[in-house]
N, C-alpha and C positions, 0 to 999 in steps of 0.2 A: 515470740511470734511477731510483735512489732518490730525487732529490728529487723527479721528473716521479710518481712513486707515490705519496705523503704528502699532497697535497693529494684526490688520487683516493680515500685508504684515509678522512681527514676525510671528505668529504662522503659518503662510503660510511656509513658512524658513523652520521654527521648524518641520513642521509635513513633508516636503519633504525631512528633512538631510538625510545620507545615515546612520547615529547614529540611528535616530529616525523607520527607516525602520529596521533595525537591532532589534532595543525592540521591534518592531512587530513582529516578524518573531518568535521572542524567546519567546512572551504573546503566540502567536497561536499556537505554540508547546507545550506548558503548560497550555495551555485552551483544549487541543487535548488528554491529558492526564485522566481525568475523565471517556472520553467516552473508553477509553480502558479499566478502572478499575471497571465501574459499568455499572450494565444492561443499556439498552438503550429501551426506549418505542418503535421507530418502528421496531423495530430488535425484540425484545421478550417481549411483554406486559405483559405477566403472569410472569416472571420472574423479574420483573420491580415491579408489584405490590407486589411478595411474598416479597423481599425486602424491599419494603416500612411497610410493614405491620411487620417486622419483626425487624426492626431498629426505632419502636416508632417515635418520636419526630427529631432524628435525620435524618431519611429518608422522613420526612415529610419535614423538613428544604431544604435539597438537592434538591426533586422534588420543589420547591417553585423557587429557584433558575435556574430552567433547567435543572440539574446535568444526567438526566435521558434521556435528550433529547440535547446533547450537541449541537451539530453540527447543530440543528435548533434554538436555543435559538437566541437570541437578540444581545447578550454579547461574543458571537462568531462571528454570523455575523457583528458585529461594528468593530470587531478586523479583522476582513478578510477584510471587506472593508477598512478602515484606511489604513492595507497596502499596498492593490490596490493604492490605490489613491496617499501615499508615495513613492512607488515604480516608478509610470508616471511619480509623479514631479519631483521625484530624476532622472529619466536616460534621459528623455529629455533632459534638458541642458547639461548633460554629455556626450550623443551622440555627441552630437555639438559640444564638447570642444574635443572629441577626435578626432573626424571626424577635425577639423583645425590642430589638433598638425600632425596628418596623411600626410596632405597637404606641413606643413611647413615643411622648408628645417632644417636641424642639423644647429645650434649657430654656430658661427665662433669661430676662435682659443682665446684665451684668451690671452695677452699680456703676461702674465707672468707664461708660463707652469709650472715653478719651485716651482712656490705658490701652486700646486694642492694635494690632496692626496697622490696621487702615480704619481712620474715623473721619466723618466730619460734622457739619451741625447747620441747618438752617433755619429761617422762617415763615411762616404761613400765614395767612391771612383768613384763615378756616377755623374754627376750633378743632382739639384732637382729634377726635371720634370722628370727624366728618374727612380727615387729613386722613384717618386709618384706615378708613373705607377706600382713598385715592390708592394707599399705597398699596395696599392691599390689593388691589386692581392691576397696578405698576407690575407686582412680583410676576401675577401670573398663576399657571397652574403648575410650573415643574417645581417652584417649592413649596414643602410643607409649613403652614403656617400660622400658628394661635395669638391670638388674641387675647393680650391680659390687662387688668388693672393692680398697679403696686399698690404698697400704703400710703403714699405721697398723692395719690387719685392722676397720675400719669398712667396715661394709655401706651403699654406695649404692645411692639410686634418681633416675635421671635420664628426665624424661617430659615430651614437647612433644606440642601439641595445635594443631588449625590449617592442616594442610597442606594440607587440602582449600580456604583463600581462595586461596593461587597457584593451585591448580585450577582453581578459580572462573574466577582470571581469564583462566587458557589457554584455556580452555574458552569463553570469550566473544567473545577476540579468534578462535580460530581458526572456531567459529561464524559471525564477521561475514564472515571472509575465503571460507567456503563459500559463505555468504549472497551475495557478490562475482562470484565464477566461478558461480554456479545464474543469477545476473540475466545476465549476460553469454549466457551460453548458452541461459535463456531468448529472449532478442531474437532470436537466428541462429535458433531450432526456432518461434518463434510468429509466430502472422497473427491480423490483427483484420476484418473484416468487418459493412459497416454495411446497413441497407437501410431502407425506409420500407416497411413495411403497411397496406395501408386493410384498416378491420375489414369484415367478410363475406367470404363464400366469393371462392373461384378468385380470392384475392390472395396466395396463399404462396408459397414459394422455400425450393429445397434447398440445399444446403451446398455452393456449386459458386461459384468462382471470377468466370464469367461472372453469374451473379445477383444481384451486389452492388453497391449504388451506391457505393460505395465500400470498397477491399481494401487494409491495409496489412500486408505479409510481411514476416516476417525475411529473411535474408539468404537460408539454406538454406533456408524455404518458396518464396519470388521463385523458386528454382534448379529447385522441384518434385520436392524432397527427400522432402516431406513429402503426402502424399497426407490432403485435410482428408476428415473423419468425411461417411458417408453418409446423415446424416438430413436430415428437410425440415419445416418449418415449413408445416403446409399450408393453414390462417389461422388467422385473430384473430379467435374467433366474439365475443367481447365487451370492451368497454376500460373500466376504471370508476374514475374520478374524483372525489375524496371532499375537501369544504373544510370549514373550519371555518367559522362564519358571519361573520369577519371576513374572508373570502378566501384565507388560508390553506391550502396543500396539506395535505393527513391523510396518503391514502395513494391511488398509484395501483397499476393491478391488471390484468392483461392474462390475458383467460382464452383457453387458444391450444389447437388440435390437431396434433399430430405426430405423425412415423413415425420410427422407430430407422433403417428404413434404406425407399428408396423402394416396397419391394412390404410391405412388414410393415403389421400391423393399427393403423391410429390409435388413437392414445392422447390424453388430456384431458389438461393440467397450466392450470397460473399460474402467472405469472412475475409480483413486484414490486419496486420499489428496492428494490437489496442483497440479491437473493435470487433468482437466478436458475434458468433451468431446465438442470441438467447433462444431457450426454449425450454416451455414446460419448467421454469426455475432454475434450470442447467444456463450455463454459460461455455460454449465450444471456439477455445482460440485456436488461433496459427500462431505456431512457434517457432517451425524450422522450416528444414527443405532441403532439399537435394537433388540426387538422379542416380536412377536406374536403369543402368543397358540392358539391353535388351538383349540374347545372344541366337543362334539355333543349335544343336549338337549335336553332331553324329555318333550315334555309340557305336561301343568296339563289335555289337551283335547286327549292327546296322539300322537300327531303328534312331528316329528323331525326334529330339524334344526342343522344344520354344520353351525358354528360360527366362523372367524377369529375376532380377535380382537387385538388392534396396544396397547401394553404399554408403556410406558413412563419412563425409565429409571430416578430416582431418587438418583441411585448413581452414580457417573460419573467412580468410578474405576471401580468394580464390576458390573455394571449394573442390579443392583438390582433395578426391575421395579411395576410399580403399577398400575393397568388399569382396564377397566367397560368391560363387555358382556352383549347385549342388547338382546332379543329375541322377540320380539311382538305377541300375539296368536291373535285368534279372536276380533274385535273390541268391539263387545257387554259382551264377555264374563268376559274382562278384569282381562283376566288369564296371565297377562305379566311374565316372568323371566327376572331377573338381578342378575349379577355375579360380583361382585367387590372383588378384590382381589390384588395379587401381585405373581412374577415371579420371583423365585431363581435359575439362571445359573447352580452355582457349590452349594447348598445348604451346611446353618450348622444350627444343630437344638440349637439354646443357653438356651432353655428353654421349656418343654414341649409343644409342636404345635406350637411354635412361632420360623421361620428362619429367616437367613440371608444368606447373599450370598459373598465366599469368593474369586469370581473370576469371569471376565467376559466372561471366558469360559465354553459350555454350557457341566456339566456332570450329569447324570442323575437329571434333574430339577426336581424342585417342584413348584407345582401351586395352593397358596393358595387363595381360596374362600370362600367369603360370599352369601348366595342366599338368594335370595329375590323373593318373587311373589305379585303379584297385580296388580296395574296400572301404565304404566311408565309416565303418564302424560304427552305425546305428544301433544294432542292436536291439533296434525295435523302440526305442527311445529318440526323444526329444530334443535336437541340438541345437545350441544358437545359431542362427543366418548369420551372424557377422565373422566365425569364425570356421577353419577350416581342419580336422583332425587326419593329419598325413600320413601317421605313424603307420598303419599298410598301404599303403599308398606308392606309388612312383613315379617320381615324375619324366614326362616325355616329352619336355619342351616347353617354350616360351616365346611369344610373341606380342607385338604391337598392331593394333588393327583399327583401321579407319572405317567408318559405316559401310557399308557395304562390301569390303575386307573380308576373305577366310582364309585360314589354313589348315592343311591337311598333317595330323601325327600318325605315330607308328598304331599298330591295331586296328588300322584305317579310322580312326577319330579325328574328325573336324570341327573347326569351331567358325563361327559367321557370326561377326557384329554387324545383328540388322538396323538397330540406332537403341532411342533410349525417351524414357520418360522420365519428368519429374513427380517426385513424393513429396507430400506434407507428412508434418509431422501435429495430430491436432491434438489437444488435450481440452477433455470434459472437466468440466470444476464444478462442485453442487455445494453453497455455501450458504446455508438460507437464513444469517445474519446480514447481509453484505449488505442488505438497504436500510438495517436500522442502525448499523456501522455506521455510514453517511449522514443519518441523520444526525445521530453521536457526531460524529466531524462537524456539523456545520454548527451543531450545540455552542463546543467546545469556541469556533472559531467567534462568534457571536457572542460567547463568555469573554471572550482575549478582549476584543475589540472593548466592549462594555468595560472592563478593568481598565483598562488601558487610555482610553478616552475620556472617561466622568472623571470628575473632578469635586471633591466634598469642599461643599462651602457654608458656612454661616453669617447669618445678618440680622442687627439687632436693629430696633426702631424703636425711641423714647420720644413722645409727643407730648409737652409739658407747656400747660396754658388753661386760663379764665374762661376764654371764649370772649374775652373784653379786649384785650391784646392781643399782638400776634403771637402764633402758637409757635413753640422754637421745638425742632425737629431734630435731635441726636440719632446718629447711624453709626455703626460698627460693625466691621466686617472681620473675617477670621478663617483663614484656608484651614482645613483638614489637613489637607497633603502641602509637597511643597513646589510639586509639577506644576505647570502653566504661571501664565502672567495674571496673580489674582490680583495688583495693584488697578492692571485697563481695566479687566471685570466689574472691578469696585468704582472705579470712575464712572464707568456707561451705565451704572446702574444710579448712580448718586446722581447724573446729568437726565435721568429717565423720571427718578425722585420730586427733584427739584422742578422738572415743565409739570407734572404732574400736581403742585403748590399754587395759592393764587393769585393771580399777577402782583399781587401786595408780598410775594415771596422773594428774601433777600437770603445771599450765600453770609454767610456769620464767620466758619471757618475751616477750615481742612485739613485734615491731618492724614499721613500714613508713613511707610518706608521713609530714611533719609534717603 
């Protein structure tokens, strides 16, 4: 049984050193890196699968491994937990061993000050005891400091300074380990909620599960633990877009009206990158943006429908977008329209009828489309807006149109670009760790600094005298660490020492470093 333990009690060791906690800490920052550089499935699933599909063999590899879904994979979670569990066993015992060194009293004086790094020796004109009281005074209050009598009847003084960097560093690791359990428990208590806005009226949506194009829950939110905040976003009265003359984003700016809760008085905010609008615990960013044209359509039965429809920006500088218009006519008649097209901001024609777009500032756009009529094949079901199913469908043509632009197709179907509005795109985050998170961070940060800056030091003082003679004064100093310059230290402290002595006080000798 004992030898089946020894290998168990090693790797126990092993996996608690503060080394071993340390190559965790540096795996989970370089396991954490992926998920910044490649799409992430619950974040952007289409953007996840274009990838895959676009990177062959290689992207297929990646998603096989997690690579798409880091931070839920296995091989993250192993690494977060490993240094959970490193981190308890490491500062346990550590706590304890500071919390005793806390208690105990500073070492006594060393028989042989002279032996120490840095020593020197003076005299006094004081007897000890009345010298002890000076220096005593000299140290101050940041070292700890006892006062002893040896067998020789010399008066010590033994005084360590610094116990605040083990502090420091307890205080850092146990910060990150809160920082650990607050993430963990944020994920189980938080949901994320995305939705797209066209700016104007009667385009808002309250804080309701069903109103989102997309909802990612934690664990306990999915379970309906968690009941989300009752306010509503009830529009976008304005979106505003600001470039530098080189096309450059400045700043975008989403000016929006909202309720606290669905019968309460609207209220005005702004929401822009990195600075969203709080409420009720929730946090509501801007993320994206865009534009959607606006169209009017004549159906093939004669009747007319006003059409907004959202595109999808497919370039990320320019905003050169690509999106469907749906129209549905009668059910029997299965006279549908569709409009699949794209959306050029600052239009360039690089080839007869075919643009691009050299700026994602909107100046006289173009909106190019494809029409289609027949059946959109519903079915009575729910299809995505970004895409368009043609398979009954036929198309009657193609065109380029500038705001106020129409064209007339066959079935007498016309299409009129009457112009266009911008969309946000906002997402609700409900995260109700995030301010003890911070606090955690500033712990942590305050931990570093304290480790980092104190400096352990020790200092002995031997006071050997009648009271008839002068009293001759031994000092010995002695770093803990071997940061900083503890030779000045000992000097300004030995030069602080000695005015402190009484003007009958002469320097004898001095030692330290060659």
């Amino acid at each position: 049984m004992t030898r089946v333990l020894v290998p168990v009690r090693q790797a126990w060791r092993t996996l608690t050193s503060m080394r071993t906690a340390l190559v965790l800490l540096f795996l989970l920052a370089l396991a954490a890196v992926p998920g910044s550089l490649l799409p992430q499935r619950p974040l952007n699933p289409d953007k996840t699968t274009a990838y895959i599909k676009s990177h062959g063999a290689w992207g297929r590899f990646l998603d096989s491994i997690g690579a798409f879904d880091v931070f839920g994979s296995i091989w993250f979670s192993a690494i977060y937990l490993l240094l959970f569990v490193s981190l308890i066993g490491c500062l346990v015992p550590r706590i304890g061993v500071h919390a005793r060194a806390l208690r105990r009293a500073p070492l006594a004086a060393p028989k042989n000050l002279d032996r120490l790094p840095e020593h020197a020796s003076f005299t006094t004109g004081g007897d000890p005891a009345t010298y002890a009281d000076a220096a005593r005074a000299v140290l101050g209050r940041r070292w700890r400091v006892v006062r002893r009598q040896d067998a020789s009847g010399a008066v010590t003084l033994s005084a360590e300074k610094g116990y605040s960097r083990e502090t420091g560093n307890l205080l850092f690791h146990v910060a990150l380990l809160v920082s650990l359990v607050l993430i963990a428990i944020g994920r189980l208590y938080s949901y994320q909620g995305s939705r797209i806005v066209v700016a104007g009226p009667d385009n808002g949506f309250c804080n309701a599960i069903i109103n989102y194009d997309s909802w990612k829950p934690g664990r306990f939110a999915a379970e309906g633990k968690i009941a989300p905040a009752p306010f509503c976003i009830d529009e976008v009265s304005k979106f505003t877009a600001d470039y530098t003359p080189t096309g450059e984003p400045e700043q975008f700016k989403a000016d929006i009206v909202y309720s606290r809760t669905p019968n309460a008085t609207p209220q005005r905010g702004a929401i822009t990158v990195n600075h969203p609008l709080r409420l009720e615990g929730d946090r509501v960013y801007l993320i994206g943006h865009g534009f959607a044209p606006e169209v009017t359509i004549r159906m093939p039965d004669g009747s007319v429908q006003h059409k907004t429809a959202v595109f999808a920006p497919t370039n990320a500088s320019t905003l050169y977008s690509e999106g469907v218009v749906k129209a549905q006519g009668k059910e029997a008649a299965k006279q549908d329209v569709g409009l699949q097209g794209f959306f050029a901001p600052t239009p360039q024609e690089t080839s007869p009828g075919v643009f691009t777009s050299t700026s994602p500032k909107v100046d006289d756009p173009v909106l190019g489309l494809f029409v289609y009529v027949g059946d959109l094949n519903t079915n009575g079901l729910p299809q995505s807006v970004y895409t368009l199913d043609t398979s009954k469908m036929k198309r009657v043509g193609a065109v380029n149109l500038r705001i106020g632009q129409s064209k007339t197709f066959a079935n007498g179907v016309s299409v009129t670009f009457d112009g266009w509005q911008p969309w946000v795109s906002l997402q609700v985050s409900h995260d109700p760790v995030q301010g003890y998170l911070l606090f955690s961070a500033l712990a942590m940060v305050l931990g570093l600094l304290a480790s980092l800056g104190v400096r352990r030091r020790r200092v002995w003082l031997r006071m050997t005298g009648d009271g008839a003679s002068p009293t001759v004064v031994q000092v010995g100093g002695l770093a803990r660490s071997d940061s900083g310059n503890f030779t000045a230290e000992f000097e300004a402290l030995l030069d602080r020492l000695r005015a402190a002595a009484t003007p009958s006080g002469e320097l004898v000798t001095t030692g330290g470093r060659p």
